[in-house]
Structures are given as structure tokens and as C-alpha cells.
C-alpha angles and dihedrals in degrees: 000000000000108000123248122296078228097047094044093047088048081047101051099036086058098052109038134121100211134358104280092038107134098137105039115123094251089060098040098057097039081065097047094044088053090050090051090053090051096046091048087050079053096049093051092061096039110038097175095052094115096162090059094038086061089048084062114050086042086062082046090063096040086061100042087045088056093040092064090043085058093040084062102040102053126343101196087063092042089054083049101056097034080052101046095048102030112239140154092042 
């Protein structure tokens, strides 16, 4: 399920770079990262559910692709956003 026009605007207004940034790889991975949040609260609940499971790890990769897009980039960014959500433990 898409997340909420409220819970993507506070997500994007949060990790943006300038005013009309709605694309840029910070953004991107902060929704998928909180898709991929949702969707593990869902498979908690419903352990059998292996459509959505794949769904899942396919938004994991998605993130970890544009990570090390990022990590490359720019690191100083990439340290930012892995920061700011908390990932990699």
C-alpha cells in the first residue's frame, strides 16, 4: 500500500536538498526506507504473506542500489542520510 500524501510531504520536506526537490537520492531512499518499515510491521503480523515479502526485498535493493550510488557520489551526503534514518546498525 502507497504511503500517505501527509507522510510522503513531511518526508520529502525533511530530506530535501532545495525547495522543489521531490527525486533526488536522499528522498528517495528515506521513502523507501519508510516502505520498507511499513511492510516489516505487515510481515510480523502476517508471516505467510510471500508476495508481499518479495515486494520487499525488492524495495531493499532499490535502496541499497541508490545508497551506493550516493556512497560514491558524495560521501558526505551518504554519511547524512544513513545518519539521519539509522541505518546500517
Amino acid at each position: 500500500m502507497p504511503l500517505a500524501v501527509q507522510a510522503k510531504k513531511e518526508i520529502i520536506a525533511e530530506h530535501r536538498t532545495h525547495k522543489n526537490d521531490v527525486g533526488s537520492s536522499e528522498v528517495q531512499v528515506a521513502l523507501l526506507s519508510r516502505r520498507i518499515l511499513e511492510l516489516t510491521e505487515h510481515l510480523k503480523e502476517h508471516s505467510k504473506d510471500f508476495s508481499s515479502r518479495r515486494g520487499m526485498l525488492k524495495l531493499v535493493n532499490r535502496r541499497r542500489r541508490l545508497l551506493r550510488y550516493l556512497r560514491g557520489e558524495s560521501p558526505d551526503r551518504y554519511r547524512n542520510i544513513v545518519q539521519s534514518l539509522g541505518l546500517r546498525g
